[in-house]
C-alpha positions in Angstrom: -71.3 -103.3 -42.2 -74.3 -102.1 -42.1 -74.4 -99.8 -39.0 -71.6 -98.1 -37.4 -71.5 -95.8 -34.1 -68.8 -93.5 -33.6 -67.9 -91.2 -30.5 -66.6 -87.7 -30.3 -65.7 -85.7 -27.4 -66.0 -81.9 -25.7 -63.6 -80.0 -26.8 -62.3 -76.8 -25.6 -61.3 -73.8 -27.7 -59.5 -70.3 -28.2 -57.3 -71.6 -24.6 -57.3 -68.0 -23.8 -54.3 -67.0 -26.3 -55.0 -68.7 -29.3 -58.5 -67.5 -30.4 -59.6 -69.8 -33.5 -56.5 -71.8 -33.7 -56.2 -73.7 -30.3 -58.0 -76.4 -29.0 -57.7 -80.0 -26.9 -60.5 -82.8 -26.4 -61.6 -84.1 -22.8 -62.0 -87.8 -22.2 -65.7 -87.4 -22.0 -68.5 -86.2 -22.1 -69.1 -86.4 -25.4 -71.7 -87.4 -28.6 -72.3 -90.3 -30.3 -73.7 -90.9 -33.7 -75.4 -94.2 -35.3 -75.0 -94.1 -39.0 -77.1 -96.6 -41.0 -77.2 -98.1 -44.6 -79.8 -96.0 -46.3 -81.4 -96.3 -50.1 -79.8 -93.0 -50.8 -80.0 -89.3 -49.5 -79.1 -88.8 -45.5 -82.0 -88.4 -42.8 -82.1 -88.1 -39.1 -84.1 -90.8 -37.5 -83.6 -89.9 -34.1 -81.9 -87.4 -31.9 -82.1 -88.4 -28.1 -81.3 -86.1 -24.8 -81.9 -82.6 -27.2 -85.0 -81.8 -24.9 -86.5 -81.8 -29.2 -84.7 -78.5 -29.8 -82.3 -79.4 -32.6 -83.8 -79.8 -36.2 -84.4 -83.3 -37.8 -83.9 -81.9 -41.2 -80.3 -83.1 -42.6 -80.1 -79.9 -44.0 -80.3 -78.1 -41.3 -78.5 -80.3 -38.8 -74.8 -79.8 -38.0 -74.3 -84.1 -38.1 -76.3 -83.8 -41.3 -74.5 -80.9 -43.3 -71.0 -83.2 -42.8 -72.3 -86.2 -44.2 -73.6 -84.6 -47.1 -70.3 -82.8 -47.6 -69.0 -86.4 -47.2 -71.2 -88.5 -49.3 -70.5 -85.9 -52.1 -66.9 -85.8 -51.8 -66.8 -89.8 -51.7 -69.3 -89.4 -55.1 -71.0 -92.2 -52.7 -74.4 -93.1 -54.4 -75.7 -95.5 -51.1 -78.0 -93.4 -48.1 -77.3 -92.8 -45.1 -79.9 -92.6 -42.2 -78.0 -91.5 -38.5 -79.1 -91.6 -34.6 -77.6 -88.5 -32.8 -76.7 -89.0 -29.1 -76.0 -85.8 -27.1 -74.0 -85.6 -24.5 -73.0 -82.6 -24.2 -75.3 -79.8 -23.4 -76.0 -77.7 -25.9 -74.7 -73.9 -26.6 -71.9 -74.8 -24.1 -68.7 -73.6 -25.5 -67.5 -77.4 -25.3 -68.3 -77.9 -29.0 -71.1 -79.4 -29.3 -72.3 -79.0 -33.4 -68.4 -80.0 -33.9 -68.8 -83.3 -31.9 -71.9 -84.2 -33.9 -70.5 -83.3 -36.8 -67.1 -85.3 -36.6 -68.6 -88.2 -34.8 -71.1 -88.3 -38.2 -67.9 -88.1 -40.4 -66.2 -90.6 -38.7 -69.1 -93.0 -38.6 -70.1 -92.7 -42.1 -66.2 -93.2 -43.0 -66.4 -96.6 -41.8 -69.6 -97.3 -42.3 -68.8 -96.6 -46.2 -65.3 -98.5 -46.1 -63.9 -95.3 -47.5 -60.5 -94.7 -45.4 -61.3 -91.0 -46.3 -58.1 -88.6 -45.3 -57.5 -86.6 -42.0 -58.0 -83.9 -44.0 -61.3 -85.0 -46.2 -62.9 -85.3 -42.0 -62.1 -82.1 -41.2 -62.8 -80.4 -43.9 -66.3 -81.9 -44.5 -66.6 -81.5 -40.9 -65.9 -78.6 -40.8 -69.3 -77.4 -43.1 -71.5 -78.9 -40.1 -69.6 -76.2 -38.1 -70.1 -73.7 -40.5 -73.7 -74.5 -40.2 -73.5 -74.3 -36.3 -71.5 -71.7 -35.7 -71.5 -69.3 -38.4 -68.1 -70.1 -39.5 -65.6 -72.7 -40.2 -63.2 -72.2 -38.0 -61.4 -75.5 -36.6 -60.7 -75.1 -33.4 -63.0 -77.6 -32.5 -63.4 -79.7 -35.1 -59.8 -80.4 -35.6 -59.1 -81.6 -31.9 -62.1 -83.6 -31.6 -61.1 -85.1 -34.7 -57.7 -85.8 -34.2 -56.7 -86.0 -30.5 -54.1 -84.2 -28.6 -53.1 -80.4 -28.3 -53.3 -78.8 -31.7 -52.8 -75.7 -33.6 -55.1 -75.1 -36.7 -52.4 -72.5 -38.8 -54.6 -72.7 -41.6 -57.9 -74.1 -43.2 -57.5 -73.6 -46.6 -55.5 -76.0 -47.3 -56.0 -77.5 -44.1 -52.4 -77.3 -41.7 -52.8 -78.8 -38.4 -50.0 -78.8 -36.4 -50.0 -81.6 -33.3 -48.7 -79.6 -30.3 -47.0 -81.5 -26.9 -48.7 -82.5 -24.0 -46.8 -82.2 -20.7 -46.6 -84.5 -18.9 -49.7 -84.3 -15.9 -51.3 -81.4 -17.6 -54.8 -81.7 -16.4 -58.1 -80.0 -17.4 -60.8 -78.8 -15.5 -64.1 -77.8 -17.0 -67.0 -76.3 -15.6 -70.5 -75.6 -17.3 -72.8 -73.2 -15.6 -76.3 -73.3 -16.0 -76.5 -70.6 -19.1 -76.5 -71.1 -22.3 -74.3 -68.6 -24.9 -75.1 -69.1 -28.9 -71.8 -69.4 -30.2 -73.0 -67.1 -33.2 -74.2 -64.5 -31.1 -71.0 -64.0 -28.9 -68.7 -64.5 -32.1 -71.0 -60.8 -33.5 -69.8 -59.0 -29.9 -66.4 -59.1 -31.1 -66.1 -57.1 -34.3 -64.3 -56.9 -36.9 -61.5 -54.8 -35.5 -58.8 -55.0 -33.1 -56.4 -53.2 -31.3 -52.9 -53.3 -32.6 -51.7 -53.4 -29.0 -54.1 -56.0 -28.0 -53.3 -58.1 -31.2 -49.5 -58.2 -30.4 -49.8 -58.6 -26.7 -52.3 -61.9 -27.7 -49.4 -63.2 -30.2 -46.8 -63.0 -27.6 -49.1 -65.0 -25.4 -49.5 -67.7 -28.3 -45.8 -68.0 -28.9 -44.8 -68.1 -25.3 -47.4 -70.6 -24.5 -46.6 -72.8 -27.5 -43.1 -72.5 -26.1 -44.0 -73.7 -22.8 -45.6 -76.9 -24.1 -42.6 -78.0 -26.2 -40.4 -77.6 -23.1 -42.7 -78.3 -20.6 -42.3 -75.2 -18.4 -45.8 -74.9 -16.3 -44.9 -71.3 -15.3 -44.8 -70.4 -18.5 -47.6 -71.9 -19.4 -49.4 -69.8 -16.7 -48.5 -66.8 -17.8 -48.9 -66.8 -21.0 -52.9 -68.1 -20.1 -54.3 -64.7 -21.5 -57.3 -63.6 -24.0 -56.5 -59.8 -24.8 -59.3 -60.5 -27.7 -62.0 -62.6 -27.0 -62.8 -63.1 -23.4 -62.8 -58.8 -22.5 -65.8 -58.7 -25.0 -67.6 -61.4 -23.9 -67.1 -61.3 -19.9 -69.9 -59.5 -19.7 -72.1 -62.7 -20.3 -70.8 -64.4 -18.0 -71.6 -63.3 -14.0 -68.6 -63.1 -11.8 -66.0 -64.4 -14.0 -63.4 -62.2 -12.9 -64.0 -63.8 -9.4 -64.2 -67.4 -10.6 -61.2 -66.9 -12.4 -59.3 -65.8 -9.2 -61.0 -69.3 -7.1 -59.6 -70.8 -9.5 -55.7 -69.5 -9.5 -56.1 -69.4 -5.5 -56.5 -73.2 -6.1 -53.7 -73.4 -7.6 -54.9 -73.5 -11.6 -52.0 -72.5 -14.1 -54.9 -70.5 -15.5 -58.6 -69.7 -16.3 -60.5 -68.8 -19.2 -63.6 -69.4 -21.0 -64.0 -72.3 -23.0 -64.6 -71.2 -27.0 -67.2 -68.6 -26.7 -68.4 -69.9 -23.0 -70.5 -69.8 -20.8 -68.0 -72.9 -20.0 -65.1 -72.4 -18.3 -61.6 -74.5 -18.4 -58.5 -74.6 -16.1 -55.4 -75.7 -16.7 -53.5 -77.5 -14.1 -49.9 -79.1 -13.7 -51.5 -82.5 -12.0 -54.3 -84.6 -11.9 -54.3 -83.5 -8.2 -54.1 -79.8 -8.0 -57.3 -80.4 -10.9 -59.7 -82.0 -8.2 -58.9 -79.2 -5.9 -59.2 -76.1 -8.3 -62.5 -78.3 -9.8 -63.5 -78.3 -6.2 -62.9 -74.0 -6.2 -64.6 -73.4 -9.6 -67.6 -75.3 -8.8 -68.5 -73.6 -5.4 -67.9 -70.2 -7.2 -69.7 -70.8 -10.4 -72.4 -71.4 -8.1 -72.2 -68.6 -5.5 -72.4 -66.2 -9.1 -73.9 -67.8 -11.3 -76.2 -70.1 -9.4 -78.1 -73.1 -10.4 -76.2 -77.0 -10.4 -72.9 -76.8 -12.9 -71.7 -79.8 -14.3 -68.1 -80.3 -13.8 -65.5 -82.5 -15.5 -61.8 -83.0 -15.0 -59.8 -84.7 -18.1 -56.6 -85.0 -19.0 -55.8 -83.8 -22.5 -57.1 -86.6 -24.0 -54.8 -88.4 -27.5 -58.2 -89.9 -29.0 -60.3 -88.1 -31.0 -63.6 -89.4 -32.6 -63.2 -92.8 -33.1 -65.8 -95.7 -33.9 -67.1 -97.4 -30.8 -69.7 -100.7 -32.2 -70.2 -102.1 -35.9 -73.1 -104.1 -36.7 -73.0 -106.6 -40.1 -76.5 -107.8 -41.6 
């Protein structure tokens, strides 16, 4: 081969009780990268739908930093040159430097006929997030990469643990017109917490890992709770105590931002009650935040970055 395209999708993060250890992909919307045989080194050619405000340098880039952790980890000699499509908008809390970054990985993989590991992905992956987010945590990266619910126990070594889906559990996501750095709302939280906040958030964790396995929706809802994250960083986000409420009066299981926001999610027991409490969201994201949000509703989707065209001389 000597190009190969490969697709990742949005994923969300944190899912209000597991801050930096939970995440799930969405169908779409997503990135896609282009990876092309090179003479050696990796450069960007072309990134497309960025509005010109992500850097070209490979260095610098989140797409760029993984395939250099790649090449080198594959002691790969060959270039690579790559084509970045955005999809998702950027500083969105849907995981946008993760998606480039894993949709390079996976691009490259093939592109190289390397069969790298799960665990080689992530964890070169994982240093494009670093760049992006000011740390590697792989609450993104290891969804997008792998599909399905998952909990990230550890990074080093890498232990990803492949939670259940029940069945009809249904996403909604909705991204207002603001933009948060993930960097910047990661320094509003400190490095401190309160023991009582800490334990009430592990409860939440366990109870809600316990509602997947048995598929109980109420407990599910209930445990729907960020004693850590989301307190510190509500203040960016304009009436998201009432959004969260259109949401549950809709019928949602449960509202919360999506990794460091402004995105919301909402988690809902059917694909039905997900149009309706989309519906909800939508008309008050815009009656607090304003402007035209984009909304998506996705089941938790099994696929993670995965090639999507090949192209031989």
């Amino acid at each position: 081969m000597t190009s190969v395209t490969a697709f990742a999708p949005a994923t969300v993060s944190n899912v209000a009780c597991g801050f930096d250890v939970l995440g799930f992909p969405l169908e779409s919307p997503g990135d896609e990268v282009t990876a092309t045989l090179a003479p050696s080194g990796v450069r960007i050619d072309a990134i497309l739908n960025d509005g010109g405000r992500l850097p070209r340098d490979a260095a610098r880039n989140t797409a760029g930093v993984a395939v250099l952790a790649f090449l080198a980890t594959l002691g790969e000699r060959r270039g690579v040159s790559l084509t970045i499509r955005k999809g998702l908008p950027l500083s969105s809390g849907l995981g946008g430097s993760a998606a480039s970054a894993a949709a390079a990985v996976v691009a490259v993989n093939a592109l190289m006929g390397a069969n790298a590991s799960r665990a080689t992905l992530v964890g070169c992956a994982l240093e494009g997030e670093r760049l992006g987010a000011g740390s590697a945590h792989a609450d993104n990266i290891a969804p997008c990469l792998c599909g399905g619910f998952v909990l990230v126990r550890r990074t080093h070594p890498l232990d990803i643990i492949s939670l259940p889906v029940p069945h009809g559990l249904t996403a909604v996501v909705v991204h207002p017109d603001l933009e948060i750095e993930t960097a910047k709302a990661r320094a509003l939280l400190g490095d401190m917490v309160p023991l009582q906040d800490a334990v009430r958030q592990w409860a939440n964790l366990g109870a809600f890992v316990d509602g997947l396995h048995r598929g109980d929706f109420a407990q599910i809802g209930r445990s729907l709770e960020d004693t850590i994250a989301e307190p510190r960083r509500a203040a960016l986000i304009p009436g998201l105590a009432l959004i969260k409420r259109a949401a549950a009066e809709a019928g949602a299981l449960g509202c919360s931002l999506s990794g460091s926001g402004p995105s919301l999610f909402a988690l809902c027991q059917t694909p039905e009650l997900a149009v309706a409490v989309a519906a909800a969201m939508t008309a008050a994201v815009k009656a607090h935040i304003g402007g035209e949000p984009q909304t998506y509703v996705s089941p938790i989707s099994m696929q993670g970055a995965h090639v999507t065209a090949s192209c031989a001389s």
